[in-house]
PDB file of N, CA, C, O and CB in Angstrom:
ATOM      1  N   UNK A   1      36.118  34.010   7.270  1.00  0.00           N
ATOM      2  CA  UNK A   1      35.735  32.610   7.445  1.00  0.00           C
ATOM      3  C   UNK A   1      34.345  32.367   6.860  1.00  0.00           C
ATOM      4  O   UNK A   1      34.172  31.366   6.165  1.00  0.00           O
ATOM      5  CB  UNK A   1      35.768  32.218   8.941  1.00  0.00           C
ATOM      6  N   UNK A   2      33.362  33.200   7.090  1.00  0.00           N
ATOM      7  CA  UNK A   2      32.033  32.980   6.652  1.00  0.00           C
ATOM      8  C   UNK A   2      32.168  34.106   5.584  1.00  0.00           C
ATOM      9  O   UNK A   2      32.311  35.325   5.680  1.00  0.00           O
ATOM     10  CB  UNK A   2      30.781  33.108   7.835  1.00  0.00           C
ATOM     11  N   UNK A   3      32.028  32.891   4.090  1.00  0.00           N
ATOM     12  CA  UNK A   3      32.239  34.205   2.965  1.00  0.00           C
ATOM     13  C   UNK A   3      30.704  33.869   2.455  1.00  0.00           C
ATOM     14  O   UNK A   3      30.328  34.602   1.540  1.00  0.00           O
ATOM     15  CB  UNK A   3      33.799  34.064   1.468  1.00  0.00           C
ATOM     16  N   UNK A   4      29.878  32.997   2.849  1.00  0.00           N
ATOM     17  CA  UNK A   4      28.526  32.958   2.219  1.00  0.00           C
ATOM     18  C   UNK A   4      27.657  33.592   3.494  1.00  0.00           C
ATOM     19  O   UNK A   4      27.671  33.342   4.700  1.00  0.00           O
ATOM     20  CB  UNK A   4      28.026  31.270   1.692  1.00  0.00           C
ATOM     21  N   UNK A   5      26.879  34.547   2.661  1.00  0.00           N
ATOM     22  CA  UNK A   5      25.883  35.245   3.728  1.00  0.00           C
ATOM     23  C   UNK A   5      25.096  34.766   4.078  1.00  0.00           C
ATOM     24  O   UNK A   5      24.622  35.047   5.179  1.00  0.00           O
ATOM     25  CB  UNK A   5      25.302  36.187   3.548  1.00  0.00           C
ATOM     26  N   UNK A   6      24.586  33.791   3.271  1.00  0.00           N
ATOM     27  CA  UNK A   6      23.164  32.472   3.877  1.00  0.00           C
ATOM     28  C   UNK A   6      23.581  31.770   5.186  1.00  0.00           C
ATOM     29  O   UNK A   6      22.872  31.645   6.185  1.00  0.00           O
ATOM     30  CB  UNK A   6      22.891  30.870   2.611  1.00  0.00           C
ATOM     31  N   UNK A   7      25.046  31.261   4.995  1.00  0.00           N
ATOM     32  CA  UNK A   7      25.313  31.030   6.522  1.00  0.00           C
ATOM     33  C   UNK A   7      25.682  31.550   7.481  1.00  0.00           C
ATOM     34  O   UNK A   7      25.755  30.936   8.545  1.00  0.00           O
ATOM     35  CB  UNK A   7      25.857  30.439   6.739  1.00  0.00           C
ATOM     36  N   UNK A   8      26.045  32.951   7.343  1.00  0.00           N
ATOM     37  CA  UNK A   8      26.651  33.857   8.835  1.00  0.00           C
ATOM     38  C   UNK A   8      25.019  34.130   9.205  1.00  0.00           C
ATOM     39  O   UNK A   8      24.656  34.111  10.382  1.00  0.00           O
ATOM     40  CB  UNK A   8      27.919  35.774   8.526  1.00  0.00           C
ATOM     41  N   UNK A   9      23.909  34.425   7.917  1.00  0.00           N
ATOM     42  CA  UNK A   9      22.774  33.880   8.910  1.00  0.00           C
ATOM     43  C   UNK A   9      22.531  33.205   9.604  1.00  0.00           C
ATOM     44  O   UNK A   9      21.994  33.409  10.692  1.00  0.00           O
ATOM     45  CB  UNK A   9      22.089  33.618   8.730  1.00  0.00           C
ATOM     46  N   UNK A  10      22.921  32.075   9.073  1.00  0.00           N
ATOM     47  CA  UNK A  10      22.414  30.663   9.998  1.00  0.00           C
ATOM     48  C   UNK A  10      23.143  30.818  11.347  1.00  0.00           C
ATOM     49  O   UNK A  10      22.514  30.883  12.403  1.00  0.00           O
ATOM     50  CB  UNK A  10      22.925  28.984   9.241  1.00  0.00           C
ATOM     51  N   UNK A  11      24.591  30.881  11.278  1.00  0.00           N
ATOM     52  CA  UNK A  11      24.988  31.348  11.820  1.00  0.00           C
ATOM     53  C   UNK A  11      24.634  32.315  13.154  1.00  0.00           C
ATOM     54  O   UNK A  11      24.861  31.914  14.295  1.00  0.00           O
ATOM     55  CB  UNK A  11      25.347  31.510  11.087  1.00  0.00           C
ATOM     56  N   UNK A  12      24.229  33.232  12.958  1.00  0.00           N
ATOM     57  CA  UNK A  12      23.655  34.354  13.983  1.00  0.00           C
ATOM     58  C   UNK A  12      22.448  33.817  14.415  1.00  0.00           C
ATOM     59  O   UNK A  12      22.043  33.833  15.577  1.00  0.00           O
ATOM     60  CB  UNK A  12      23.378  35.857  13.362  1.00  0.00           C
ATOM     61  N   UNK A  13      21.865  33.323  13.415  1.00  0.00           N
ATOM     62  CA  UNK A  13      20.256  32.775  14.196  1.00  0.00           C
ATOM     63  C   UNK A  13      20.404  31.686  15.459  1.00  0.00           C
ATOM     64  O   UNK A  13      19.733  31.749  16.489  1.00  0.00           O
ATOM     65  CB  UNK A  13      19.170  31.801  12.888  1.00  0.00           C
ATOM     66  N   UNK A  14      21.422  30.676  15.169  1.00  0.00           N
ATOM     67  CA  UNK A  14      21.728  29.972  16.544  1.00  0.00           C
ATOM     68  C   UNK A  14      22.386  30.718  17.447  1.00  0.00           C
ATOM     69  O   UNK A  14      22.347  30.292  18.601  1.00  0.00           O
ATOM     70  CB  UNK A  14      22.515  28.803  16.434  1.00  0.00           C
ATOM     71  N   UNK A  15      22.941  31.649  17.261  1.00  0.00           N
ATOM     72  CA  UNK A  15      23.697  32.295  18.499  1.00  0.00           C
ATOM     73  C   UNK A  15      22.302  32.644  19.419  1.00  0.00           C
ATOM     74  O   UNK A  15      22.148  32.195  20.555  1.00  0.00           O
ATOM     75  CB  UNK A  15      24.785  33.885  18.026  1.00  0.00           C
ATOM     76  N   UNK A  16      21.303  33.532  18.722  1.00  0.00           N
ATOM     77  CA  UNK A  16      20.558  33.859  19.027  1.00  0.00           C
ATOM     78  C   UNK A  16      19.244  33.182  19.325  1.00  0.00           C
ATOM     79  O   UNK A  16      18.159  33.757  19.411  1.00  0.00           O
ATOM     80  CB  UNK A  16      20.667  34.515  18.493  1.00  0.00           C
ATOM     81  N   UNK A  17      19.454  31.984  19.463  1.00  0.00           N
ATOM     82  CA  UNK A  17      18.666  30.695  20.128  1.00  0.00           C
ATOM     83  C   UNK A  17      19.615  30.538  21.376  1.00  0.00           C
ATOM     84  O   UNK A  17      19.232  30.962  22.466  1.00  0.00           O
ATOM     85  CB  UNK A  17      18.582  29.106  19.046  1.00  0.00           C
ATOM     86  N   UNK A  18      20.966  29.879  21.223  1.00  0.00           N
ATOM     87  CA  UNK A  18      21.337  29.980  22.481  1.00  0.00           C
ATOM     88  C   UNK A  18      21.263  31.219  23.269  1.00  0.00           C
ATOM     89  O   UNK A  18      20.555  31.289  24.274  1.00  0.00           O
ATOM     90  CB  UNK A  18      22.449  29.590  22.498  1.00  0.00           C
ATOM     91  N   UNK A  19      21.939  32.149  22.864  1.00  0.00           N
ATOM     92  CA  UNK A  19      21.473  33.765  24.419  1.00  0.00           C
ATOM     93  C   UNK A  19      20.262  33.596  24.484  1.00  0.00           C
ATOM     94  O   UNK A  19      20.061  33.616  25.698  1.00  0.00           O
ATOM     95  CB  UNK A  19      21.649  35.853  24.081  1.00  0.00           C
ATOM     96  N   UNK A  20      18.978  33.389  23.827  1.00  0.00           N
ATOM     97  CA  UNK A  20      17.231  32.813  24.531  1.00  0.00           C
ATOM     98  C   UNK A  20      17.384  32.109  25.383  1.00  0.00           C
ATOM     99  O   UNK A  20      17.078  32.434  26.531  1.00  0.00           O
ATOM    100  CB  UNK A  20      16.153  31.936  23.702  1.00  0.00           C
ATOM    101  N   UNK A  21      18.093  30.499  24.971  1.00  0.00           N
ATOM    102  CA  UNK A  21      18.188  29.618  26.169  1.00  0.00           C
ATOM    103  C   UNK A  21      18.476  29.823  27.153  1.00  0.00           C
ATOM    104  O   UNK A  21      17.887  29.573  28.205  1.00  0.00           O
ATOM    105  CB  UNK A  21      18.734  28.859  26.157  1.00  0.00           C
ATOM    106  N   UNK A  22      19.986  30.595  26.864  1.00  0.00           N
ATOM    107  CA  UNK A  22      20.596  30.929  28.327  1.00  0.00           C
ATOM    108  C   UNK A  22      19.728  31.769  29.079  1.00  0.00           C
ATOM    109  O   UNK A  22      19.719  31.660  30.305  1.00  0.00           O
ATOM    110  CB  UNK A  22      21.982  31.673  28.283  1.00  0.00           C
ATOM    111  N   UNK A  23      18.939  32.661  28.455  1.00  0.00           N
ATOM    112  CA  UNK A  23      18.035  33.817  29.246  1.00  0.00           C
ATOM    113  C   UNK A  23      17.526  32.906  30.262  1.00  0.00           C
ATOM    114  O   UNK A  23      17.725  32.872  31.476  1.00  0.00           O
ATOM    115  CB  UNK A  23      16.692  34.666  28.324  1.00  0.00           C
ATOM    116  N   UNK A  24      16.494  31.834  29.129  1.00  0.00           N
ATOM    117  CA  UNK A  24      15.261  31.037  29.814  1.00  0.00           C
ATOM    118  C   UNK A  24      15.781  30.120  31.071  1.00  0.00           C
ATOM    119  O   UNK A  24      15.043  29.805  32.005  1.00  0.00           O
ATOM    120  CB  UNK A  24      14.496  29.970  28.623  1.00  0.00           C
ATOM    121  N   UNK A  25      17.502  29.639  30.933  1.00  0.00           N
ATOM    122  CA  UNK A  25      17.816  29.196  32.255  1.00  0.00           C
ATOM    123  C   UNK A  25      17.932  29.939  33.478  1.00  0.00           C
ATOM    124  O   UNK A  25      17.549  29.538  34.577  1.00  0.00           O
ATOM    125  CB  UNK A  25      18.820  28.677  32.178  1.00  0.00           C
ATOM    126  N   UNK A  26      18.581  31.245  33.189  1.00  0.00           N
ATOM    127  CA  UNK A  26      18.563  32.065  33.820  1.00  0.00           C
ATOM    128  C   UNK A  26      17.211  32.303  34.572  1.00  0.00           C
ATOM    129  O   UNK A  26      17.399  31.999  35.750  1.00  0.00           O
ATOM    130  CB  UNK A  26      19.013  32.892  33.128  1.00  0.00           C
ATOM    131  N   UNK A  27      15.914  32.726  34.371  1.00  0.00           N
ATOM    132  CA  UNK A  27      14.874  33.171  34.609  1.00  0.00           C
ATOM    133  C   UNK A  27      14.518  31.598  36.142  1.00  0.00           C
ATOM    134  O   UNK A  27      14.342  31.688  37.357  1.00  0.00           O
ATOM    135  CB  UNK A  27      13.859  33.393  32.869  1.00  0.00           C
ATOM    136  N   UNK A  28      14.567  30.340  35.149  1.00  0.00           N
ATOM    137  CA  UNK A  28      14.871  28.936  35.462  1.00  0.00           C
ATOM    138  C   UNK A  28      14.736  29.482  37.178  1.00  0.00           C
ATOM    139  O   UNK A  28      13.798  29.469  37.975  1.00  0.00           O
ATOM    140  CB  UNK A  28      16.620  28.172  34.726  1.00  0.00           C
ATOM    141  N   UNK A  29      16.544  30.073  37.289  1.00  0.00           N
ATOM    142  CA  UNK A  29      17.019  29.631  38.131  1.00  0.00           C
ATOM    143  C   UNK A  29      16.439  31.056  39.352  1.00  0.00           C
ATOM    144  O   UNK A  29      16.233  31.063  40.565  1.00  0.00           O
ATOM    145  CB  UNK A  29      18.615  29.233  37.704  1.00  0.00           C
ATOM    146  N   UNK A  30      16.372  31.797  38.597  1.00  0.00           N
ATOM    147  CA  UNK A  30      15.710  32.876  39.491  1.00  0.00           C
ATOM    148  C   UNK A  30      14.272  32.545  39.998  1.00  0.00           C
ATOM    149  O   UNK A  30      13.843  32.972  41.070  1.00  0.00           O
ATOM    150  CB  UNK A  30      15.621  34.223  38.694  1.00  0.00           C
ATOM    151  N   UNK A  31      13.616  31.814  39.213  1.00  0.00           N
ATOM    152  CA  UNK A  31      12.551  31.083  39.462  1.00  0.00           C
ATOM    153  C   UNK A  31      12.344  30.392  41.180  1.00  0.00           C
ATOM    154  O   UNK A  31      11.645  30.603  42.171  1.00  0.00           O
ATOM    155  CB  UNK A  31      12.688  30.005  38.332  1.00  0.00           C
ATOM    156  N   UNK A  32      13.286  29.601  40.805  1.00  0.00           N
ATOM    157  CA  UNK A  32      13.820  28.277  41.686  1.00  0.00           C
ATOM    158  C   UNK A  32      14.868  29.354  43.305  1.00  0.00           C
ATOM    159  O   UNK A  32      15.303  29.010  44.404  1.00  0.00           O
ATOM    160  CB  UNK A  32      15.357  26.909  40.169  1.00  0.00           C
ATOM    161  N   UNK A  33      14.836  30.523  42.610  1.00  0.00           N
ATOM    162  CA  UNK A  33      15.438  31.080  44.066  1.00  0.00           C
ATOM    163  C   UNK A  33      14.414  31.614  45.283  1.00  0.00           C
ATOM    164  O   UNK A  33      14.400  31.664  46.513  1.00  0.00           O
ATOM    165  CB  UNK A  33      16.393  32.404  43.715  1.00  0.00           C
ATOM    166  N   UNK A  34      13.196  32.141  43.650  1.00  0.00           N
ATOM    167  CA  UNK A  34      12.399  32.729  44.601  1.00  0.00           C
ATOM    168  C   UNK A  34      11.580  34.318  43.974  1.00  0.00           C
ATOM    169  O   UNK A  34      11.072  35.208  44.657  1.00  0.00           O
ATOM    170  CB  UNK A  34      13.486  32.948  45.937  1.00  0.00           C
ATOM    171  N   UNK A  35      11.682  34.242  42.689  1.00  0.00           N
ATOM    172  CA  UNK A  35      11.601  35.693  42.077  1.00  0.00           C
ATOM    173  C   UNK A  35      10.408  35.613  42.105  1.00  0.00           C
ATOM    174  O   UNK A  35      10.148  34.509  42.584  1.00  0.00           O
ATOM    175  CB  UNK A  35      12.205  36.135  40.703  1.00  0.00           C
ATOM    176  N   UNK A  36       8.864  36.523  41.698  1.00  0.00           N
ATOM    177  CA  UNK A  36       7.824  36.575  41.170  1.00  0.00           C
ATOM    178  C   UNK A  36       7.881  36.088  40.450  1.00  0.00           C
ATOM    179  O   UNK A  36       9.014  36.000  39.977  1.00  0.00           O
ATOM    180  CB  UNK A  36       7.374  37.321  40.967  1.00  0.00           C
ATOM    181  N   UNK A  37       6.546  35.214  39.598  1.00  0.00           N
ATOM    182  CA  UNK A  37       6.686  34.846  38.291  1.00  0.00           C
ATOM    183  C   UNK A  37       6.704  36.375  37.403  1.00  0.00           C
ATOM    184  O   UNK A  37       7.482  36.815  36.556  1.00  0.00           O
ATOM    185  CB  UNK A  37       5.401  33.752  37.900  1.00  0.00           C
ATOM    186  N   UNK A  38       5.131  37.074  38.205  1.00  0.00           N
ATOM    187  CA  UNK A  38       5.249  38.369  37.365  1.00  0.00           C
ATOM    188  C   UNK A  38       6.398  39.219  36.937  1.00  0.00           C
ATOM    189  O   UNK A  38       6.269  40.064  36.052  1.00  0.00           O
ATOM    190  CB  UNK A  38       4.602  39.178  37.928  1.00  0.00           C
ATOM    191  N   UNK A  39       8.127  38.883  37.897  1.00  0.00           N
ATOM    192  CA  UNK A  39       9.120  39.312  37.479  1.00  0.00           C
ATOM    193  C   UNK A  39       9.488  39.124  36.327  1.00  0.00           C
ATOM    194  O   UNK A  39       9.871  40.018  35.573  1.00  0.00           O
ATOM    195  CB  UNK A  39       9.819  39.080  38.065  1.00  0.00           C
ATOM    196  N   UNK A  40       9.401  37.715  36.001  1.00  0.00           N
ATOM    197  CA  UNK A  40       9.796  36.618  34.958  1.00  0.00           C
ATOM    198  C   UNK A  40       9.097  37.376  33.422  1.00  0.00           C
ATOM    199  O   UNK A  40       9.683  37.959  32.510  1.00  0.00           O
ATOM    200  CB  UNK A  40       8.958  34.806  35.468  1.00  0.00           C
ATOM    201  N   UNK A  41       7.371  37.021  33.648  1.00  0.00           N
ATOM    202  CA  UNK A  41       6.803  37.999  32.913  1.00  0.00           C
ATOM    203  C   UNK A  41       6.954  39.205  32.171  1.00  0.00           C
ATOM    204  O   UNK A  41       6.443  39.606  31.126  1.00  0.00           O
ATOM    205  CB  UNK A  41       6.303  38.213  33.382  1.00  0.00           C
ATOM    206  N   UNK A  42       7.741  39.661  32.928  1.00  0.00           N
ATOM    207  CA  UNK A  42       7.826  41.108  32.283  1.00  0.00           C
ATOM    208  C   UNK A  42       8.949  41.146  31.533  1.00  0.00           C
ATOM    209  O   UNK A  42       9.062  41.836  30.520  1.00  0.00           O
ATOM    210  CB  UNK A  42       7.886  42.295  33.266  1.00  0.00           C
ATOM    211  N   UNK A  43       9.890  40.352  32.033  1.00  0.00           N
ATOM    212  CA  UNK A  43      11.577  40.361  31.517  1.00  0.00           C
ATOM    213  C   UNK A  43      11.353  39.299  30.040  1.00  0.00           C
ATOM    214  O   UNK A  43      12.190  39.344  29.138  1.00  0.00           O
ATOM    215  CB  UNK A  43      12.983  39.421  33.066  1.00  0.00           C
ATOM    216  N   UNK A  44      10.105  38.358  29.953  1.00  0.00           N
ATOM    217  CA  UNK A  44      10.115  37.978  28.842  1.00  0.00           C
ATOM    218  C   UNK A  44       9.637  38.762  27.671  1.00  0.00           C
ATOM    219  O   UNK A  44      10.022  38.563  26.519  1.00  0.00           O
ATOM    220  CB  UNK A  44       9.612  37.022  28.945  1.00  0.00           C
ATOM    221  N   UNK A  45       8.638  39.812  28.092  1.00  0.00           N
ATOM    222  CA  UNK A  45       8.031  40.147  27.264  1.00  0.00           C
ATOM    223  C   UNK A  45       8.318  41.680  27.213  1.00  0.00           C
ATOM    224  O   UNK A  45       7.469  42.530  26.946  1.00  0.00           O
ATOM    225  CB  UNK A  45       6.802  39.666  27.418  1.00  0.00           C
ATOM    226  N   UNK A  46       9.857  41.960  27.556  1.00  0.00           N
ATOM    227  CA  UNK A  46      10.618  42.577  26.571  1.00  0.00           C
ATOM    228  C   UNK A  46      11.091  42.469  25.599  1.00  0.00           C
ATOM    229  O   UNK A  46      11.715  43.410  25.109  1.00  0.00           O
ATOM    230  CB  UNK A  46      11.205  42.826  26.755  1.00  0.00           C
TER     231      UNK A  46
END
């Protein structure tokens, strides 16, 4: 389906914006439960 490589880049680069997002909701919601921020912290800056 993707026979041009410029776009299975493009391609992969949004996938890989959304799984960020989803991380950053995630964190969001762990936030909002009750986690450390310093938890948060560390898991970003892996």
């Amino acid at each position: 389906m993707y026979l041009n490589p410029e776009t299975q880049g493009i391609v992969k680069e949004e996938d890989r914006r959304k799984k960020s997002m989803r991380t950053e909701e995630k964190n969001k919601h762990s936030a909002a439960i009750g986690n450390s921020p310093s938890k948060l912290l560390s898991a970003d800056s892996i």
